[in-house]
C-alpha positions as CSV (number, residue, x, y, z in Angstrom):
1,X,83.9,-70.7,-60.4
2,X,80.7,-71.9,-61.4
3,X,80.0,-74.9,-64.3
4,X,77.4,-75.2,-66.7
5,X,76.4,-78.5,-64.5
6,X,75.9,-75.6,-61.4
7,X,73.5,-73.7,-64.1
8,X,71.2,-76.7,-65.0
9,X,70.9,-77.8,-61.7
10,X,70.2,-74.6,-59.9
11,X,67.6,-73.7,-63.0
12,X,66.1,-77.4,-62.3
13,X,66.4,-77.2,-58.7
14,X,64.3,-73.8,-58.9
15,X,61.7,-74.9,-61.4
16,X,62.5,-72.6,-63.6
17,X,61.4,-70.4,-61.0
18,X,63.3,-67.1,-59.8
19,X,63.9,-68.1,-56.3
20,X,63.0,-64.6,-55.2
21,X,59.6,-63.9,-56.3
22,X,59.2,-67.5,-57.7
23,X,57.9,-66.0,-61.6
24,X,58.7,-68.8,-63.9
25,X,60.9,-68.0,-67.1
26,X,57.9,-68.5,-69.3
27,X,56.3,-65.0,-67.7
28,X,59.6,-63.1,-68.6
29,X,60.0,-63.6,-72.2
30,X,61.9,-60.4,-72.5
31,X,65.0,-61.4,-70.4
32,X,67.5,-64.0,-69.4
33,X,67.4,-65.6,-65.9
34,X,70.4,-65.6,-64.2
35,X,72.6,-67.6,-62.1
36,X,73.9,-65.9,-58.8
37,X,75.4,-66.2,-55.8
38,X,73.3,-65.2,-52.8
39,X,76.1,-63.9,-51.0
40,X,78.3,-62.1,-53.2
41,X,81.6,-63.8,-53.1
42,X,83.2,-60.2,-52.5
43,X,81.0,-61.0,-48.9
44,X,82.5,-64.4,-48.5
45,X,80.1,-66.4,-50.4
46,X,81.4,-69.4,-52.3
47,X,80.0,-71.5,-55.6
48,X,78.7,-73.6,-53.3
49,X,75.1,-75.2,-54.9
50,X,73.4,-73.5,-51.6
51,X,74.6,-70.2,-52.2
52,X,73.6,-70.2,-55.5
53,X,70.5,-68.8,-57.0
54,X,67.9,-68.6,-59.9
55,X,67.0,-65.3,-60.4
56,X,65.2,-63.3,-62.7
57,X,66.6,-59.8,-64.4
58,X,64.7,-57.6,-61.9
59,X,66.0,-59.6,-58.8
60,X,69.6,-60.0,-60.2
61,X,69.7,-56.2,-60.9
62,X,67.8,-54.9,-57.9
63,X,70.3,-57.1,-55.7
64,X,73.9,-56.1,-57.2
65,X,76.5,-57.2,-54.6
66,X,74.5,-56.8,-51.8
67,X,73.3,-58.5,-48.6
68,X,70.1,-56.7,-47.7
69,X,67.9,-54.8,-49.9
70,X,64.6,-52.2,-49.4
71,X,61.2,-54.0,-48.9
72,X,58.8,-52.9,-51.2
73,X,55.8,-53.3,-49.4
74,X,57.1,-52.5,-45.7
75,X,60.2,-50.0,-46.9
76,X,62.4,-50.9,-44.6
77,X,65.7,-53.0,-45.0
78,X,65.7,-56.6,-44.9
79,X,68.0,-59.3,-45.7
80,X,67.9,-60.9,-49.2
81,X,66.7,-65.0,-48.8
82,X,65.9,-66.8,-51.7
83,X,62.7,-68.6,-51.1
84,X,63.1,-71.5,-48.5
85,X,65.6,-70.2,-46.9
């Protein structure tokens, strides 16, 4: 399970950045940013700081459970990294 200590250091870690597209919070007054796992833990991922990400609404959503997702410019499938993977 993840702590409120997890939250602040992911969220500092990223910058305040969603380590997707790397949009800062400040650009996305409209929603909350989210803390989640970049392997779902249904997929064996764990709470582990490294498998943890700063997201934004429209990553979080988009991403759900899974471990791949479409590329919008190239549409094919590709694996979901957070930046500096």
């Amino acid at each position: 399970m993840t702590t409120a200590a997890d939250r602040r250091f992911v969220r500092q870690r990223a910058g305040r950045r969603c380590e997707y597209r790397r949009m800062h919070e400040d650009d996305e007054p409209f929603f909350a940013f989210h803390l989640e796992h970049v392997i779902a833990r249904q997929h064996g991922g764990t709470d582990e700081l490294d498998n943890l990400a700063w997201s934004c609404h429209g990553c979080n959503e988009s991403k759900g459970p899974n471990l791949a997702s479409v590329d919008e410019v190239s549409g094919r499938a590709t694996q979901r990294l957070k930046v500096g993977s």
